[in-house]
C-alpha positions in Angstrom: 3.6 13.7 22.5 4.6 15.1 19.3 2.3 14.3 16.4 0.5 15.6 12.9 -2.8 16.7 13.2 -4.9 16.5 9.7 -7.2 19.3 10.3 -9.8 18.9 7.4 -9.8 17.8 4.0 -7.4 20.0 1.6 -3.6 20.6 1.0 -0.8 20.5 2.6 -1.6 23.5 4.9 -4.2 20.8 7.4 -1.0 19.0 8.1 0.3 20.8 11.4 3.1 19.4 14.1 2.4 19.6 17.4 4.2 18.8 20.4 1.4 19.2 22.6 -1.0 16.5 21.8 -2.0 14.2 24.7 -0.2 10.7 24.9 -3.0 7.8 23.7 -4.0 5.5 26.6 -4.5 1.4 25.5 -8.2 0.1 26.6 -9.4 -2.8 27.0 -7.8 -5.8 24.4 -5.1 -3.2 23.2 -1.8 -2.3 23.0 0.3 0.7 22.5 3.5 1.5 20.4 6.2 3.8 20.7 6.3 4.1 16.9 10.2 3.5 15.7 8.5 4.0 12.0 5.9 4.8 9.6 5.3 5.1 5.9 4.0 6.9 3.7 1.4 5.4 0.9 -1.2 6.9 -1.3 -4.2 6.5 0.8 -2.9 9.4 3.2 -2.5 11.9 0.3 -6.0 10.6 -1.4 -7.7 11.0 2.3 -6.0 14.6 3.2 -7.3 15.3 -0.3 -11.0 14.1 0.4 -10.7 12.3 -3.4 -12.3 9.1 -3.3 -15.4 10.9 -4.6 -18.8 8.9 -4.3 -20.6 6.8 -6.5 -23.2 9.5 -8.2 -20.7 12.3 -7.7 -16.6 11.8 -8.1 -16.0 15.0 -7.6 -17.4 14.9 -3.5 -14.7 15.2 -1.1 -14.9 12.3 0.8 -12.5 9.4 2.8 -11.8 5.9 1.4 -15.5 4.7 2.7 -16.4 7.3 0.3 -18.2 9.4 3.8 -16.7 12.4 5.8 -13.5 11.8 8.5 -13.7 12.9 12.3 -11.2 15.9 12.8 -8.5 16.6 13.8 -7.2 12.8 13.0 -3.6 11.5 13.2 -2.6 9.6 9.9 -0.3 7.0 9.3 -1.0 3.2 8.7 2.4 1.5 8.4 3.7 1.4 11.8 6.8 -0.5 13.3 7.9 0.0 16.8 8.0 -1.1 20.3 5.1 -2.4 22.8 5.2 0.0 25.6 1.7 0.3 27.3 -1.2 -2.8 27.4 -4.7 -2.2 28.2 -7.0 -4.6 30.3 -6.9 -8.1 29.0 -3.4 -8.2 27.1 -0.8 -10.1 28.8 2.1 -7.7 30.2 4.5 -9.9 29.1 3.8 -8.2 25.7 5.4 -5.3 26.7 8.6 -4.3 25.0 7.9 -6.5 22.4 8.5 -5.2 18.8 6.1 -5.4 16.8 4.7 -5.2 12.8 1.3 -3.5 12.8 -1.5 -4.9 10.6 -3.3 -1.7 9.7 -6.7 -3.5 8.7 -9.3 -3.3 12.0 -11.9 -5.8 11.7 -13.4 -8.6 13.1 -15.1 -11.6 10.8 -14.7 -11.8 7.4 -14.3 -10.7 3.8 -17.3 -9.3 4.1 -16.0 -7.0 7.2 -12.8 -6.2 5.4 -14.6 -4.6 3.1 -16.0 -2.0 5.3 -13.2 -2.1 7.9 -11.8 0.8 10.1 -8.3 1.9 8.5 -5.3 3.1 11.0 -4.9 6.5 10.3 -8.3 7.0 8.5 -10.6 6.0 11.0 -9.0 6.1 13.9 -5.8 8.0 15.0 -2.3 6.4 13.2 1.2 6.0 13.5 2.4 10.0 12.8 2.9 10.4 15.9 5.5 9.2 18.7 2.6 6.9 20.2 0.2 4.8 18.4 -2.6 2.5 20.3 -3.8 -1.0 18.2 -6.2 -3.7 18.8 -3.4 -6.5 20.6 -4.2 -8.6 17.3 -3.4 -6.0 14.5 0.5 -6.1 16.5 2.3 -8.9 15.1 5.2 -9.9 17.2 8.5 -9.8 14.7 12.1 -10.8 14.7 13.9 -10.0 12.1 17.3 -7.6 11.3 15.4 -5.8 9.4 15.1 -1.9 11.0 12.1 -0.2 12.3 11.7 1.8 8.8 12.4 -0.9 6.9 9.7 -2.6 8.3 7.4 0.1 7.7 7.7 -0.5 3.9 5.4 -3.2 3.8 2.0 -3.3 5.6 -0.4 -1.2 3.6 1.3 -2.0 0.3 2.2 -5.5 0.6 -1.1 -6.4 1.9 -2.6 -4.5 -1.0 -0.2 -6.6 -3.6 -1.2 -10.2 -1.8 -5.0 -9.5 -1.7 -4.6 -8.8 -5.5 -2.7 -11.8 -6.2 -4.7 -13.8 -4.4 -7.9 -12.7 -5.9 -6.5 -12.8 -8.7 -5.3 -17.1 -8.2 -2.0 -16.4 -9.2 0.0 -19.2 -9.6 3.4 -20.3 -10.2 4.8 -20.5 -14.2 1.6 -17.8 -15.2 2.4 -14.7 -16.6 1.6 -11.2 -14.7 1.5 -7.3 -16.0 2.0 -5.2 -13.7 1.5 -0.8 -13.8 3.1 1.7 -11.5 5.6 -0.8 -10.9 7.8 1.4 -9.0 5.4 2.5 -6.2 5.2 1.0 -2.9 2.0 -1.8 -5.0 4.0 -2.3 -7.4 7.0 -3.2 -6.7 5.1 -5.5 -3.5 3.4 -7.1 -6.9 6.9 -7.7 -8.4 8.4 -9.3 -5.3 5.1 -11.1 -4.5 4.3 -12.4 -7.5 8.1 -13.9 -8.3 8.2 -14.9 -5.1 5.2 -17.6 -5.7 6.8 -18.5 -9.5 5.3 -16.0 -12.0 6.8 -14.2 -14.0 6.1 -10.5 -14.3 6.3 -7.8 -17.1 6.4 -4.6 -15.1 5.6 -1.1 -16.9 7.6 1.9 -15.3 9.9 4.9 -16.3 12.7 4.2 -18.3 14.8 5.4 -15.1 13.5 2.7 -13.0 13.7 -0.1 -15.2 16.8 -1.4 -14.0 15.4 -1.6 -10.3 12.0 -3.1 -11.7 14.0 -6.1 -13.0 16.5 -5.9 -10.0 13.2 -6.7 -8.0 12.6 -10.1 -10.1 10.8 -8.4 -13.7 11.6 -10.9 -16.6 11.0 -7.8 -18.6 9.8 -3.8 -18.4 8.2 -1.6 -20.8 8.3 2.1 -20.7 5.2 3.5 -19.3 5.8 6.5 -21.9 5.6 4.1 -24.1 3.0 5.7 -26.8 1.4 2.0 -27.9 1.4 -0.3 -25.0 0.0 -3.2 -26.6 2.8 -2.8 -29.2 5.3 -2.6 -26.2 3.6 -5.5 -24.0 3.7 -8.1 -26.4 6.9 -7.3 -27.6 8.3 -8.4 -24.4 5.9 -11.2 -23.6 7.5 -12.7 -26.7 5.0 -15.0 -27.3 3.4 -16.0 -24.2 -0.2 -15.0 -23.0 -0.3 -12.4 -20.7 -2.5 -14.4 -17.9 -3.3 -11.3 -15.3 -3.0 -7.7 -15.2 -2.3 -6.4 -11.6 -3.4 -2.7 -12.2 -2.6 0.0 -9.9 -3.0 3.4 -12.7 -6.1 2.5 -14.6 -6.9 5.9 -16.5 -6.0 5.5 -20.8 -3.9 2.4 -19.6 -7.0 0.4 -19.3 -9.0 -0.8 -22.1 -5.0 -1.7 -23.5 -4.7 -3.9 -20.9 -7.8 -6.0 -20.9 -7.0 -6.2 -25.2 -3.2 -7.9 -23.9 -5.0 -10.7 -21.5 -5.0 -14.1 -22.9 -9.2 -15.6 -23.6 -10.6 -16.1 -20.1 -7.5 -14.2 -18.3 -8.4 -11.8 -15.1 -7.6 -8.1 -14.4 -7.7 -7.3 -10.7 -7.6 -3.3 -10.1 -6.4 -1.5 -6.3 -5.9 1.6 -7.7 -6.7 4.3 -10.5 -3.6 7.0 -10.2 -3.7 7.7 -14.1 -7.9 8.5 -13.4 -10.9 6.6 -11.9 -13.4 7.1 -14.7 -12.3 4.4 -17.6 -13.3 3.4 -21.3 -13.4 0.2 -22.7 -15.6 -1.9 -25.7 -17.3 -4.5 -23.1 -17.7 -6.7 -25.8 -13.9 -7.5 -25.5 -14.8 -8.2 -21.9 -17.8 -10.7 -22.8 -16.1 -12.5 -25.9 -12.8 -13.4 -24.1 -14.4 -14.4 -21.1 -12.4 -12.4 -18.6 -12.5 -11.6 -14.7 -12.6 -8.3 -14.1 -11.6 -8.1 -10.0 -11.5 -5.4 -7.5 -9.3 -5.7 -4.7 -8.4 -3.0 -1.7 -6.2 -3.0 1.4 -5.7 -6.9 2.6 -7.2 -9.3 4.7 -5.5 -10.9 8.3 -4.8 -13.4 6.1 -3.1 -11.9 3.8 -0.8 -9.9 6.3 -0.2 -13.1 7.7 1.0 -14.6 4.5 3.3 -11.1 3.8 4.5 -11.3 7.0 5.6 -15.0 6.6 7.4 -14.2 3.5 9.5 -11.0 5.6 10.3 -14.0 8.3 12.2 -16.1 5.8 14.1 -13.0 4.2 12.1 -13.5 1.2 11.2 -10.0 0.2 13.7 -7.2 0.1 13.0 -4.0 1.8 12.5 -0.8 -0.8 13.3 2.2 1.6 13.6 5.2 -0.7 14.0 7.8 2.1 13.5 9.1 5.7 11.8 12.5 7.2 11.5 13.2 10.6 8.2 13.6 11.8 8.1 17.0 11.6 8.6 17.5 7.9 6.1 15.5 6.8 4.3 17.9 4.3 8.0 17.8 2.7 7.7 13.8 3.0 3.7 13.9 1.4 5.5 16.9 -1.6 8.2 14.7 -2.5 6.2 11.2 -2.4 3.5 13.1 -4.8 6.8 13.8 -7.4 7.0 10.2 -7.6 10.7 10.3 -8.6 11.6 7.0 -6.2 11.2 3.6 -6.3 9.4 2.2 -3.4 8.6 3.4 0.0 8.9 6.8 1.9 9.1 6.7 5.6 8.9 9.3 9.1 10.5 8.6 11.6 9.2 10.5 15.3 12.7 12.0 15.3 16.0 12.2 13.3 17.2 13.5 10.2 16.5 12.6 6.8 18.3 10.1 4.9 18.4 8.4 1.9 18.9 4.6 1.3 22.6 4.2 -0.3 
């Protein structure tokens, strides 16, 4: 089949097509996909990168789990496609079923999330024309949505619910959300709406129109040079109740000053730098929640994949790559000049969304 092979840990260069790479068989209790689609998201740059770091060094070159990958591995966690192949204990009526894949492979819970297997990380991903899945993690879909639409949401949607819901979001609170034009983001914008909040989003001043197009009461600029200032200028008045925080970096100790006495910040991310500053007394006095959150539980996919049943979440394809170019894919998802999700497809041209 053709597929790309991460070689190592490094650049762009231990990305390399081949055509020759043997076709996965499904064992026992699995399934196997002829991939339609898969996206991109920040966990395959951060692993091809070895930056997760560890916790007395974070500098080491390490994977998610913060230890070494097996090499060569195929990446790619948010897969769409067709059922083509079942292993020993799957019904064959399953095959030619399309399917949603949950990318999370674990078995228990919270506790087992947290030290899960990954698709793509741990074992071999959806960058490839065949993909094998515990039968569980393939979630039977029908929808008009297409195959690369559908690849917009796994990793990131899951990632947004599990915040939320850490977080106790509810209906009529009031949410700020960072990097709100990434494939998180913008899953926290929809999500959160979707369940009654309202949302202050902070993005580039390009993207602010989509940002409210998405269901953002308001948007500040993220160049903004005082976001407090900014922030409560467009809360006008109401407590900021949760910040859903994706960049982290200078942005922090800002946000925990906006939250309301005993609000909750709940962090999946750290794209603006992992190693933060803050005056804890802030955190002690006001009484806040300070939550980490990563990937999603097979609840929470269930729960996303509920709301993409009743049409109640809006696909954000940015663009297309065949399979082949996905170093181009990775260079121009690290410009960050889209809003939402990029996607490869195992053959095709590229395309952009109109």
């Amino acid at each position: 089949m053709h597929a790309v092979l991460l070689t190592g840990f490094g650049g762009p260069e231990k990305l390399e097509y081949r055509e020759d790479v043997p076709d996965p068989q499904a064992g026992p209790g699995e399934v196997r996909l002829r991939v339609g689609a898969a996206a991109l998201n920040n966990t395959d740059i951060w692993t091809r990168e070895g930056a997760y770091g560890s916790s007395d060094d974070p500098s080491a070159t390490t994977g998610w789990r913060r230890e070494s990958l097996r090499f060569p591995r195929i990446q790619g966690a948010d897969v769409a496609g067709l059922i083509d192949q079942v292993g020993p204990g799957v019904p064959e009526s399953r095959i030619g079923e399309r399917v949603l894949v949950d990318p999370m492979i674990y078995d228990g819970g919270e506790r087992e999330l947290v030290v899960n297997d990954y698709l793509g990380s741990e074992r071999d991903g959806g960058f490839a024309e065949f993909v094998t899945v515990p039968a569980g993690n393939a979630h039977a879909v029908d929808t008009p949505l297409s195959d690369a639409e559908l690849a917009t949401f796994p990793t990131a949607y899951t990632t947004a619910m599990r915040m939320l819901n850490r977080a106790k979001v509810q209906s009529g609170e009031t949410v700020l959300v960072t990097g709100a034009s990434g494939g998180v983001g913008s899953a926290l914008i929809q999500l959160a709406t979707v369940r009654g909040a309202q949302v202050v989003a902070v993005a580039s001043a390009a993207k602010h129109d989509r940002a409210r197009e998405m269901g953002a009461v308001a948007v500040v600029d993220r160049a903004g040079t005082d976001l407090v200032a900014d922030v409560q200028e467009a809360l006008q008045g109401r407590p900021l109740d949760v910040a859903a925080d994706v960049v982290a970096g200078p942005s922090f100790s800002a946000q925990l000053d906006l939250l309301r006495p005993l609000g909750r910040y709940v962090v999946a991310g750290a794209m603006a730098g992992p190693i933060v500053q803050t005056d804890l007394r802030t955190v002690y006095l006001k009484q806040l929640q300070l939550i980490g959150s990563s990937f999603g539980s097979h609840e929470d996919f269930a729960q996303m994949l509920a709301h993409i049943t009743a049409g109640e979440l809006r696909p954000l394809l940015a663009k297309t790559f065949p399979l082949r170019d996905l170093r181009e894919a990775q260079r121009h998802f690290k410009e960050k000049n889209f809003f939402g999700k990029i996607v490869v497809t195992p053959a095709g041209p590229a395309e952009q969304e109109p």
